[in-house]
N, C-alpha and C positions, 0 to 999 in steps of 0.2 A: 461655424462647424469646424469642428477641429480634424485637420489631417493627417494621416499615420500611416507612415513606410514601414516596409517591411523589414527587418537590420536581423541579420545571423551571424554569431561569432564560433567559432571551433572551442571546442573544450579539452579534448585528450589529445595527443598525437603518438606517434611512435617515438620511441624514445631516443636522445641524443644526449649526450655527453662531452658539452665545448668547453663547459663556464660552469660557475659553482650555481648560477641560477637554475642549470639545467637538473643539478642534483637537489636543489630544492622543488621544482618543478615534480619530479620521480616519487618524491616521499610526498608533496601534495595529493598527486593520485592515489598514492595507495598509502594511508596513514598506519593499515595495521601491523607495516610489516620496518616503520621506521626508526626501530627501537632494536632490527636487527645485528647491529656491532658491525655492518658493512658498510660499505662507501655503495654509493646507489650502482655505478657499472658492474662490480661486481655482486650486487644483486641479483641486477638485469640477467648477466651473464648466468649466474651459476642456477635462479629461481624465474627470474620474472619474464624469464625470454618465452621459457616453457608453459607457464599461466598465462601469457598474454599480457603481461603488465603494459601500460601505458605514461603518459607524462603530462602532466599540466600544459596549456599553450591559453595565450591572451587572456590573464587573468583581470587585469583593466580593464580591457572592453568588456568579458561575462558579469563584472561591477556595474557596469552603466549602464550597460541592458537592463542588469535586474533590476537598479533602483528608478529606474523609467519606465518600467512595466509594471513592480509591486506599487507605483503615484497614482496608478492606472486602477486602481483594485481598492474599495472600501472593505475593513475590516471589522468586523462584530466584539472584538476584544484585541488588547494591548497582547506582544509577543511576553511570553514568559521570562527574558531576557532584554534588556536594551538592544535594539540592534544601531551598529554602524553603518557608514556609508558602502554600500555594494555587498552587505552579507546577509546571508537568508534571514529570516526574521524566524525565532525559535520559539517555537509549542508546547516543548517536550519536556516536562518537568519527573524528576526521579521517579518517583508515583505509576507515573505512566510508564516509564521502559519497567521498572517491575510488575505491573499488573500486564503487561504487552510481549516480556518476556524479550525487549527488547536487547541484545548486546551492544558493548562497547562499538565493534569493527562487523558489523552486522554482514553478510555476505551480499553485495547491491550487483542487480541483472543490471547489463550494460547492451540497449539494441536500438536500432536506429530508425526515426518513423518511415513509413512506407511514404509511395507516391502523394499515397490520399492527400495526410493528411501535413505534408510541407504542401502539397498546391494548394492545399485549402488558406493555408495562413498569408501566401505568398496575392492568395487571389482575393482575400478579403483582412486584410491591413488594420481594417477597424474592429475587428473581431478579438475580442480576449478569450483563450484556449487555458485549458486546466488540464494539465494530468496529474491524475491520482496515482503514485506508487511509481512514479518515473524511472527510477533507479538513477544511471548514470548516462547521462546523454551522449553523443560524441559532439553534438553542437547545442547551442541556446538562440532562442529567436525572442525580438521584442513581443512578441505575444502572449507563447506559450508560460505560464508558470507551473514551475516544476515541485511538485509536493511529494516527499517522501518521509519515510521515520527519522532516516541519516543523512547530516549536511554532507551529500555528496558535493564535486563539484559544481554540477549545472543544479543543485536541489536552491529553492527559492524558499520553499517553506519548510520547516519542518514542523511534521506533527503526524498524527493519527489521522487514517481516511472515518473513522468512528463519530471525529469531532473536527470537521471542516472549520476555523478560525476566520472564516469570510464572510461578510454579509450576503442577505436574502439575493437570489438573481442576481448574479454578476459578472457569469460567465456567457457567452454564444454556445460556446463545444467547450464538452468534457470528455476526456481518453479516461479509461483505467483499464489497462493492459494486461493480461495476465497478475492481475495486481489480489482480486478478491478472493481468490485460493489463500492467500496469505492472511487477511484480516481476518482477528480474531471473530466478526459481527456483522459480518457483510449486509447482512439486511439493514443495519444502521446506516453503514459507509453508502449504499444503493440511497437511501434516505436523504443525505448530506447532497451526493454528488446530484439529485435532483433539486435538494434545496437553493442549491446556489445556481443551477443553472439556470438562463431568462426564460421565460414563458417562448415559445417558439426557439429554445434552442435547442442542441442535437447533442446528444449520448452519444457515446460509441463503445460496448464493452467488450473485452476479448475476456472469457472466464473459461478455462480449460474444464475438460471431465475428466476422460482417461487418461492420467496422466500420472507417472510413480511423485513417491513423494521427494519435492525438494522447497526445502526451508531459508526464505529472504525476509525475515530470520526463521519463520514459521512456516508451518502448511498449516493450512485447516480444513475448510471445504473447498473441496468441488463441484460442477455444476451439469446436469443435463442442462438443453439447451431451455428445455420449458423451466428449470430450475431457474436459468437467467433470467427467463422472460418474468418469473413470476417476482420477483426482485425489483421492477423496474414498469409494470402494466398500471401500478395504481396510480403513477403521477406523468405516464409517457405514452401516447400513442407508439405502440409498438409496429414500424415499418417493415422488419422482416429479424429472422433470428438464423442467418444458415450458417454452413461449417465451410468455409474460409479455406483454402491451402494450405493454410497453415496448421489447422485443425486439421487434417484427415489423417485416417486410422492409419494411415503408413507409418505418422509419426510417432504415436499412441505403440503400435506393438515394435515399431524398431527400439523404441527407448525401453521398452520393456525386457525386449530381449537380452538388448546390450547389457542392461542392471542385471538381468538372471549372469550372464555367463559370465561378467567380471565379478559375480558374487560367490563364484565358485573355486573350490581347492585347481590348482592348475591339473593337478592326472583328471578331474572330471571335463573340463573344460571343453576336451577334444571330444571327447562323449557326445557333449550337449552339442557342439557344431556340427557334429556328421547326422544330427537327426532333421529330419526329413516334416514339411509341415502335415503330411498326412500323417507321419508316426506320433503326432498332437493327436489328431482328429480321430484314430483309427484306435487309440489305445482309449482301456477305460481308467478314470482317474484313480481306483484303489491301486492301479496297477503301475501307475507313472509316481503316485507319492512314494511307494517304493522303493524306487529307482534314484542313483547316486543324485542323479541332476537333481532331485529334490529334498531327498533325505540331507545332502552334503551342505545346502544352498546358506549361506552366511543370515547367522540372526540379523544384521541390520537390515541388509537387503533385503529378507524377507519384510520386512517393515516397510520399505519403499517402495515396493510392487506388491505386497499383498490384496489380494480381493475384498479383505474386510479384516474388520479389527471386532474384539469383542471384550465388553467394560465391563465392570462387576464395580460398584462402592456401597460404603454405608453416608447414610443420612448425617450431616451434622447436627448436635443439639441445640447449638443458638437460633435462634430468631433471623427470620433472612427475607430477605424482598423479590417476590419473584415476576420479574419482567423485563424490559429494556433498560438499559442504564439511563435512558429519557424517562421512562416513567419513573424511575428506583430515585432521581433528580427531583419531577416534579411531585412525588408523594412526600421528598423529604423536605422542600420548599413549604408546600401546604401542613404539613406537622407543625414547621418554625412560623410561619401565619400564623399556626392555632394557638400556639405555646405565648407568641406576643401577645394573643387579644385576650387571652387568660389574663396574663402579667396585666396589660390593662383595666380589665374590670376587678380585678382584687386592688386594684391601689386606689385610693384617697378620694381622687381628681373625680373618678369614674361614679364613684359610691354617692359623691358631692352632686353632681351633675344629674343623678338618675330622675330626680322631679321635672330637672327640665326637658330631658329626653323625652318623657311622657306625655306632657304636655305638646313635645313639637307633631307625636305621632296621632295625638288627638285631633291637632292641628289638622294633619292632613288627611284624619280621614272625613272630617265636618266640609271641607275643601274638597 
């Protein structure tokens, strides 16, 4: 039996400026902004201080991690790429960031796992852990593999949560974190992330509901919580579905608020802060759409808090497949079957052959 320690290497740190490594380190972290004609300190200084920018640290060891965790892990298909020693193994063919709507320097969430789930890696060593849509870690651990759209730092894989690149069961736990708002198919990605996990292993999803709109690189859906449940009930004994701390409506209407008032011209602004949460509850709504705070309120922001969205299109004329991109695969699979066993019986061999076919079925119906 093979034994497995637990090994964590750091990935970002705050940022220093000793050594020219330090400035390649800076542009490592943040590739979309290294093209800007500055020297990385005064980046830092005049842009990156104020965003939070960060810095590359121990990129070696996050090398030997990976490639001693991805030896760990069977694959269902070759990366789209060659990969090297210590670099993510890549998914992600042009095709796909355009259908995915995916960008160059895509915007990657950067948060750090709770207690859970570092004691759970720490406390069971032989365990292989997946997260779906990781973003950007601040550390890597020999277990965890880190799958996202964009080779961030600590990303091991890249690809689509749509189309898991791993063979059947092969993870213990799988995280996706605030991850399924952003995919385009979440009911697929729910598909996958159950696919690979092993029979008796453990899910864990965080899928936000009320929440304005913010795009890594998309938004798409959101979820009640029975919406989770119902995502993940056909292949998972569901143990409980509650609203987490992190989830409560605190968080939901303060983020709301703050998008309404910085989506405002500044004279209304002051408006909207001196109103009172009864002067919500107490007014009737012809009479608040009225009023500056909403008349005034910025087209995008209305886009990012609004309560609902309303689509109007017309019909395309071509021919189109309407189902999961798994079945719109295996009906076009079963098409290319039919079209081969055509080509088959019209050629030569087949037309040749047809007395003895006959005979072999006579064969076994006298048998």
């Amino acid at each position: 039996m093979q034994n497995f320690s637990y090994t964590e290497a750091s990935v970002i740190r705050k940022p220093i400026f000793e050594s020219p490594s330090d400035d390649i380190g800076y542009w490592e972290a943040n590739p979309d902004v290294a093209t800007c004609m500055l020297s990385a300190s005064q980046h830092f200084v005049h842009y990156g201080q104020h965003e939070g920018r960060m810095q590359a640290t121990n990129q070696n060891a996050i090398a030997d991690i990976r490639e001693k965790k991805l030896a760990r892990i069977e694959f269902r298909q070759p990366p789209t790429t060659p990969r090297t020693y210590g670099q993510p193994a890549n998914y992600m063919t042009d095709a796909i960031k355009r259908d995915f709507h995916i960008p160059s320097f895509p915007p990657i969430s950067a948060h750090n796992y709770g207690d859970k789930i570092s004691n759970l890696q720490k406390q069971h060593p032989e365990w292989m852990f997946l997260d779906v849509g990781a973003g950007l870690r601040d550390s890597v651990t020999s277990q965890m593999v880190n799958v996202d759209v964009f080779p961030s730092l600590s990303t091991d894989v890249v690809c689509i949560g749509e189309n898991l690149p791993f063979a059947d069961a092969q993870f213990d736990f799988v995280l996706c974190a605030a991850t399924l708002e952003h995919t385009k198919r979440p009911w697929e990605v729910a598909a996958e992330i159950c696919r690979v996990l092993k029979p008796g292993g453990i899910v864990r999803i965080d899928y936000p509901f009320l929440q304005p709109v913010h795009g890594y690189p998309s938004h798409y859906f959101n979820a009640t919580p029975e919406g989770n449940i119902s995502l993940f009930e056909k292949w998972c004994d569901i143990q409980f579905c509650s609203v987490e701390e992190h989830f409560h409506p605190v968080h939901a209407l303060r983020w709301m608020m703050e998008e309404w008032k910085n989506g405002l011209p500044e004279t209304v602004k002051t408006q909207f802060g001196a109103l009172r949460v009864d002067d919500f509850l107490s007014s009737s709504i012809p009479q608040m759409i009225q009023q500056p705070f909403c008349k005034d309120l910025n087209g995008e922001t209305l886009k990012v808090i609004c309560a609902g969205s309303t689509l109007e299109g017309i019909k395309k004329k071509e021919e189109q497949f309407y189902g999961s991109s798994r079945e719109e695969h295996l009906a076009q699979s079963a098409l290319a079957a039919q079209r081969d066993l055509e080509i088959i019986r019209a050629s030569t061999s087949w037309k040749l052959t047809a007395p003895l076919r006959a005979a072999f079925r006579l064969f076994r119906k006298k048998s």
